[in-house]
C-alpha positions as CSV (number, residue, x, y, z in Angstrom):
1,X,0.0,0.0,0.0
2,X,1.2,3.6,-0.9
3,X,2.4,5.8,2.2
4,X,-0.6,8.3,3.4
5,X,1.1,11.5,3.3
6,X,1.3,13.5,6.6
7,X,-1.1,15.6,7.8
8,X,-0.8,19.1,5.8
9,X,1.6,17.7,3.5
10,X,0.6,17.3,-0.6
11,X,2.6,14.0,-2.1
12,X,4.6,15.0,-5.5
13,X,4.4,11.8,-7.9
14,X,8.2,11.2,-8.7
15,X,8.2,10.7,-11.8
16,X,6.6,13.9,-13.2
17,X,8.9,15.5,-10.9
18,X,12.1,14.3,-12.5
19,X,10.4,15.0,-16.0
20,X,10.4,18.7,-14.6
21,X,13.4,19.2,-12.9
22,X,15.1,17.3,-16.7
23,X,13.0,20.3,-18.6
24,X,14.3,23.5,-16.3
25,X,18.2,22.0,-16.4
26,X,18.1,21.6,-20.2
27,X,16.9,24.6,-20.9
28,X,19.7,25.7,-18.9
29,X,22.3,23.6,-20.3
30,X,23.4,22.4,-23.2
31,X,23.0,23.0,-26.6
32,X,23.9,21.8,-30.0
33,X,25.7,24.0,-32.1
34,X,23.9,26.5,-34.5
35,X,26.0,28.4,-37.2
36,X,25.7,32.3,-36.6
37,X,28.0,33.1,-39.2
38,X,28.7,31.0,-42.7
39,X,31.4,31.4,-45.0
40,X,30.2,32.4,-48.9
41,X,31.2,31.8,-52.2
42,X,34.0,34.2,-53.0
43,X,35.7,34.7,-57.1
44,X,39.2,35.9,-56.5
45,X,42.2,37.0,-58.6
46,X,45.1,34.7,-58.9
47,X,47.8,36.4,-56.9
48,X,45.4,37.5,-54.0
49,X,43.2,36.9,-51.1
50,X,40.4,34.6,-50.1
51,X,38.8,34.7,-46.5
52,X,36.0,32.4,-45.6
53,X,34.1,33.2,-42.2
54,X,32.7,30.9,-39.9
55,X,31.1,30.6,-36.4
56,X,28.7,28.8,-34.6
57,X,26.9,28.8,-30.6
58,X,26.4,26.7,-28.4
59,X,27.0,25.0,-24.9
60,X,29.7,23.8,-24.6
61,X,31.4,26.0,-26.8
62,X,31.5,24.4,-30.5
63,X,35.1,24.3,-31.9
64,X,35.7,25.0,-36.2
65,X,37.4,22.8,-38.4
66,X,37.9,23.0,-42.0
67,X,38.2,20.5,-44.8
68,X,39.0,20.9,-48.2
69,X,37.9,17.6,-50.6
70,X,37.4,15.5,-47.3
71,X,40.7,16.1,-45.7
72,X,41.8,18.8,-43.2
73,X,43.3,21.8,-44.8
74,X,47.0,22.2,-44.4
75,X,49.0,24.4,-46.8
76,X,51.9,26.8,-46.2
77,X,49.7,29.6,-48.1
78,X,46.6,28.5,-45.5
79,X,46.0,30.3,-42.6
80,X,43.3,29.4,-39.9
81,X,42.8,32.1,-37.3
82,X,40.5,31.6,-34.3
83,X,38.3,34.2,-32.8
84,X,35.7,33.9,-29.7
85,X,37.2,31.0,-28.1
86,X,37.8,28.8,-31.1
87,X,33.5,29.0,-31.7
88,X,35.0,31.9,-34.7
89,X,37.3,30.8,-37.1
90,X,38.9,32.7,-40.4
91,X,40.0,30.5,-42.9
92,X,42.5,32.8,-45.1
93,X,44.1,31.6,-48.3
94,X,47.1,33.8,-50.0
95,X,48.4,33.7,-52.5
96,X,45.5,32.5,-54.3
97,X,46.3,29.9,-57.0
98,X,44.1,28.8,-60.1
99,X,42.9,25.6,-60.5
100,X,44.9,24.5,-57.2
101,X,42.8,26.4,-54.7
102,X,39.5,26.4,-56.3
103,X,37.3,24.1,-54.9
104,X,34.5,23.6,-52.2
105,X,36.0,24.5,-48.3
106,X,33.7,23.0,-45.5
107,X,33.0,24.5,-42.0
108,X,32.4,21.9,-39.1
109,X,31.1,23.4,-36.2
110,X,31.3,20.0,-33.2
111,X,30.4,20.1,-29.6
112,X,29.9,17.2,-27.4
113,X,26.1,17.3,-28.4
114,X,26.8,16.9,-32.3
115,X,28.0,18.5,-35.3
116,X,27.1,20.6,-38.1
117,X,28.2,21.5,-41.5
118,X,28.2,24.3,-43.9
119,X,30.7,24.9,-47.2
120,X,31.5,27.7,-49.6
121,X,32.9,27.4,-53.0
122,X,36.0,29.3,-54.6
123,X,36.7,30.5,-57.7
124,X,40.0,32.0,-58.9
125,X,40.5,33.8,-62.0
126,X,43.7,35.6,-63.8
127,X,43.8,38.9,-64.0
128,X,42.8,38.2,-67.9
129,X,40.0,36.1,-67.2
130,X,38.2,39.2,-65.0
131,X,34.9,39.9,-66.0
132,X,33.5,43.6,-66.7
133,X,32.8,44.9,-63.1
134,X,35.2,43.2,-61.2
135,X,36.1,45.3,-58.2
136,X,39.4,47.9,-58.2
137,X,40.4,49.2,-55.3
138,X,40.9,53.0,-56.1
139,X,42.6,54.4,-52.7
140,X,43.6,51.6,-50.3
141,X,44.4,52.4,-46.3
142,X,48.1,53.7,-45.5
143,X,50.3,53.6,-43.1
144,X,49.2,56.0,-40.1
145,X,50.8,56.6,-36.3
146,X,48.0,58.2,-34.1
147,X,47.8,59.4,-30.9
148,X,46.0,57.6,-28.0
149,X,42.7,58.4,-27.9
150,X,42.3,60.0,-30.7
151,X,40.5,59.7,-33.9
152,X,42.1,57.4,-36.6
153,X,40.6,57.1,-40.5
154,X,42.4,54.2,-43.0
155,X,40.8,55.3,-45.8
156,X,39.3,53.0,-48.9
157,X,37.7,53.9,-51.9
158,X,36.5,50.9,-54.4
159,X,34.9,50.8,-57.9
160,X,33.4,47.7,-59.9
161,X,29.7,47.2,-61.3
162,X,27.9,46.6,-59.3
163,X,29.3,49.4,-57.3
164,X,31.0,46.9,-54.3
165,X,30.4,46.4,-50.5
166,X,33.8,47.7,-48.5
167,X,34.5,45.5,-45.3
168,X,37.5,45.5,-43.5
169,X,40.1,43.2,-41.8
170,X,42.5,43.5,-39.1
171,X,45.2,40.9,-38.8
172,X,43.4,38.6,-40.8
173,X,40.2,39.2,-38.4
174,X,36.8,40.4,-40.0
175,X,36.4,44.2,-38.1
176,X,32.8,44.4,-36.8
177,X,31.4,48.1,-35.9
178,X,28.5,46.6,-34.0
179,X,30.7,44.7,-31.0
180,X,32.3,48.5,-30.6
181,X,29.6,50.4,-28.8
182,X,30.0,53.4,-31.4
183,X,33.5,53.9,-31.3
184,X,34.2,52.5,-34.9
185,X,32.3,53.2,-37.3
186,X,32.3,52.6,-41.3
187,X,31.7,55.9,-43.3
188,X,29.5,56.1,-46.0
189,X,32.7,56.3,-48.2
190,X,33.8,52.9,-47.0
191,X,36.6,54.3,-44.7
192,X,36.9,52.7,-41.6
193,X,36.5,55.8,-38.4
194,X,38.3,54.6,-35.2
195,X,37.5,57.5,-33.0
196,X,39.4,57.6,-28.9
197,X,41.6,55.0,-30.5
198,X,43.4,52.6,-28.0
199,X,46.5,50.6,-27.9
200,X,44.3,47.0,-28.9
201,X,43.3,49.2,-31.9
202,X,47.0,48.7,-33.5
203,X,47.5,46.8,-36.5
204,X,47.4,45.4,-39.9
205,X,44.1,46.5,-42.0
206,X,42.9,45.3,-45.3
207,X,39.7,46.9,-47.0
208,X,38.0,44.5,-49.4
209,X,35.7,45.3,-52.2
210,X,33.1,42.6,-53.1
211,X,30.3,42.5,-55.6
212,X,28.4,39.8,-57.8
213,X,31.9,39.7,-60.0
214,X,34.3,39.2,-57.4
215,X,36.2,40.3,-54.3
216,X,39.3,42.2,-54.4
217,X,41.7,42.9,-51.1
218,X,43.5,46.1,-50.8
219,X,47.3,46.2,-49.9
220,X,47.3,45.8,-46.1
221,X,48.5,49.0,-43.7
222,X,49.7,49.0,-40.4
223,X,48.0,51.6,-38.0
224,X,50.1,52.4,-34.9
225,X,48.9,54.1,-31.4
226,X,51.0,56.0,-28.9
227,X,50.9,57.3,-25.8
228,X,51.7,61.1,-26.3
229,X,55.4,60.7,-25.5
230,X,55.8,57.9,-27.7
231,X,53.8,59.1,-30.5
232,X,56.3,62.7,-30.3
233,X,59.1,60.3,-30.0
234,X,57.6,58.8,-33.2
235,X,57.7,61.6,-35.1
236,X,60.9,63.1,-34.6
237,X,62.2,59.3,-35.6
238,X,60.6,59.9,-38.7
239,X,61.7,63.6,-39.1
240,X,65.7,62.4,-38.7
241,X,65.3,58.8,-40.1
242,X,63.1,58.8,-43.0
243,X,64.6,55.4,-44.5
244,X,64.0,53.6,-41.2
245,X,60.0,53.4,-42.0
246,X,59.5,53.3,-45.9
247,X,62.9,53.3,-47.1
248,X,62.1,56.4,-49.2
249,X,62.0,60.2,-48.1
250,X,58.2,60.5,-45.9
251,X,57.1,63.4,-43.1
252,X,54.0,63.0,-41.0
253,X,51.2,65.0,-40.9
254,X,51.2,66.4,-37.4
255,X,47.2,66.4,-37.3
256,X,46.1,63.4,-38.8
257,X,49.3,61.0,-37.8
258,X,49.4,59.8,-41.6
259,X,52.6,59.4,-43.2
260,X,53.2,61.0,-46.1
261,X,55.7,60.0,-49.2
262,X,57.2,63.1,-50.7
């Protein structure tokens, strides 16, 4: 016979109880990965640059892996660079080579609860072979020393037809205005604003033109931050040793911090 429950007391059937308490941890626990971004299919000029993006969510954190005709891709010209705990992942490709490279790259997101998949397809062309449109990049960034805190512009003007989106890297990263809370910004222009510019602002920027013809990659410039003795110190260097910097005759423009070849 069942147990009478005490006086005052109301007996909880068991079973429904686990059901329950299994319902509130899972949807506090873990989760199967689901891609937030997804790497697309990119035409590129032999010579240059492919980046494919990828990254996924969930709990525990999913980890990236790429593969490249069933195997894991491994190349001195391929360059895998993690972001947000290995749950990000860049896959960059340079120099870009016809025939060898093109092909279909796959993005495996795995966590202990499964795995998904997602691929992209390249295309690389020679420089002959570009159809009408195809981006140019008309001004590319430069090579600019700014002073902490403030405002920093690497400049990028593209044509092509359709006219081409601008997006921006930084060492190999994709740049993201949004995670910035308003302190970068991209201008209408396709420059890239970097306004009370910080030391984890320094380094290496690409501006990319993309459209339904292809993507182009500017020449990458190196943006440096100082503190204001460092940044004076800077530009007397510059002043006394041209050569050390560009290996040709340059001054710096005392308001903007952008080096200039004369």
């Amino acid at each position: 016979m069942a147990p009478e429950p005490a006086p005052g007391r109301t007996m909880v059937p068991l079973v429904p109880a686990l059901v329950m308490l299994g319902l509130v941890a899972g949807a506090h626990g873990d989760s199967k990965p689901v891609f937030i971004k997804v790497p697309e299919d990119q035409t590129g000029l032999s010579g240059g640059v492919a980046s494919f993006v990828c990254q996924a969510t969930g709990e525990p954190k999913p980890r990236i892996t790429w593969m490249k005709k069933g195997k894991k891709v491994s190349s001195q010209r391929f360059e895998v660079i993690e972001f947000d705990d290995g749950a990000g992942s860049v896959l960059r490709i340079q120099p870009l080579r016809v025939q060898r490279d093109e092909a279909i790259y796959e993005c495996t997101a795995t966590n202990s609860l499964g795995e998904i998949n997602t691929s992209a397809k390249l295309s690389v062309l020679e420089e002959e072979q570009l159809p009408p449109g195809f981006p140019s990049i008309d001004m590319g960034p430069q090579l600019k020393v700014v002073e902490k805190a403030r405002t920093a512009t690497m400049l990028c003007a593209a044509g092509g037809n359709p006219d081409p989106e601008i997006s921006w890297f930084k060492d190999f990263l994709p740049v993201d205005p949004a995670t910035s809370n308003g302190r970068i910004k991209q201008l209408r222009s396709g420059a890239l604003q970097i306004e009370s510019s910080e030391e984890s602002d320094q380094g290496k920027y690409e501006c990319v033109a993309t459209n339904s013809a292809g993507t182009r990659y500017s020449a990458p410039a190196n943006l440096y931050v100082r503190g204001p003795a460092a940044w004076a110190q800077s530009l007397m260097g510059v002043w006394s040793h041209p050569s050390r910097l560009l290996g040709v005759c340059a001054c710096v423009c005392a308001h903007t911090g952008t080096l200039i070849c004369v």
